[in-house]
C-alpha positions as CSV (number, residue, x, y, z in Angstrom):
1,X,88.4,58.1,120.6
2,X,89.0,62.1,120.3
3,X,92.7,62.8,119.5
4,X,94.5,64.7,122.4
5,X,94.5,68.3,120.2
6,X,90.3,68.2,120.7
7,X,90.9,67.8,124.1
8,X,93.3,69.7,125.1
9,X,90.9,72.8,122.9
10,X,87.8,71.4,124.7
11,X,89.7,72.2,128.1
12,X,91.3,75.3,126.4
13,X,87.9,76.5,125.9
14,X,86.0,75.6,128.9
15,X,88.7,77.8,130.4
16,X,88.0,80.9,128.4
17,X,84.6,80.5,129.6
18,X,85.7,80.3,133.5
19,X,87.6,83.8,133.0
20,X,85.1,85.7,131.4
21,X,82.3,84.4,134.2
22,X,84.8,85.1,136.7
23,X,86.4,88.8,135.3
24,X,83.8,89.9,133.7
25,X,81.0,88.8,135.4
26,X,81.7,88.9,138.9
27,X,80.3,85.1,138.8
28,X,82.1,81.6,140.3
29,X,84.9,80.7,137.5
30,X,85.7,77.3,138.6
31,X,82.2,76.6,138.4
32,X,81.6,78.2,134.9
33,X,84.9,76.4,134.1
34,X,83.3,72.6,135.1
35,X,79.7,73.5,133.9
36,X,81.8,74.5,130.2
37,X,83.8,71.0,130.8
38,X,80.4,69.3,131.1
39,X,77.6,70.3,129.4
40,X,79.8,72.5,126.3
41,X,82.2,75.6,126.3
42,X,79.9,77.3,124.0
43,X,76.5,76.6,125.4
44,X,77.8,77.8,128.7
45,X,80.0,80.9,126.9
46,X,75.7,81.6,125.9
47,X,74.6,81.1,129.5
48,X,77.4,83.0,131.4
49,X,76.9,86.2,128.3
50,X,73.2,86.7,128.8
51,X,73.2,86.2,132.7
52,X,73.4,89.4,134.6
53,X,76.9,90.4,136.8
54,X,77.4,88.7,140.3
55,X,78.0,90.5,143.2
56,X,81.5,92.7,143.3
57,X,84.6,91.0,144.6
58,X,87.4,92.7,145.7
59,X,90.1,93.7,143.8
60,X,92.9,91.9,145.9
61,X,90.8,88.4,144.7
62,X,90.2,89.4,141.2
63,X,94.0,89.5,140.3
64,X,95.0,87.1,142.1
65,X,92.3,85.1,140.5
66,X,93.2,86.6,137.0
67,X,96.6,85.3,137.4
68,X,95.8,81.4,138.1
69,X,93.3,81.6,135.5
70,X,95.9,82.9,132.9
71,X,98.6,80.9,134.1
72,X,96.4,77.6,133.4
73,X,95.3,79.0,129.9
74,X,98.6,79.5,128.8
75,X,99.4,76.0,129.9
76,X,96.7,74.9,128.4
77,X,97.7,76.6,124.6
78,X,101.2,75.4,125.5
79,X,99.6,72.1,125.4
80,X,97.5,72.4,122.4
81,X,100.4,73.6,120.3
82,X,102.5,71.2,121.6
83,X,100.3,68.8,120.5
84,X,99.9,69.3,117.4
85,X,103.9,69.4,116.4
86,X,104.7,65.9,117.9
């Protein structure tokens, strides 16, 4: 069974993965964020890189985006060094 710190970095990561898709790719972050949960952070950090940018969004969605995103990351760290201290 994995301990709770390699999951809580498995999510942490998959995360990463569903902000850059989203921010700097213009592509779907919740499903860059599932496909990274599944498959592997890092062979879907590859696959969102080399794929070309979406289609614009507007900037109203972006931030607002942006902020849930980064809100659930730093949960997500909060969790991982909480973790590892008790």
């Amino acid at each position: 069974m994995f301990e709770a710190g390699v999951i809580l970095f498995w999510l942490a990561l998959s995360l990463m993965v569903g902000v850059f898709a989203h921010v700097r790719r213009s592509r779907d972050g919740v499903g860059w964020f599932f496909l990274a949960l599944f498959i592997s952070p890092m062979l879907a950090g590859i696959l969102v890189a080399i794929l070309h940018e979406g289609r614009p969004r507007l900037a109203g969605d972006v931030s607002r985006t942006q902020r849930t995103f980064a809100i659930l990351a730093w949960a997500i760290i909060g969790l991982v060094i909480y973790s590892q201290y008790h």
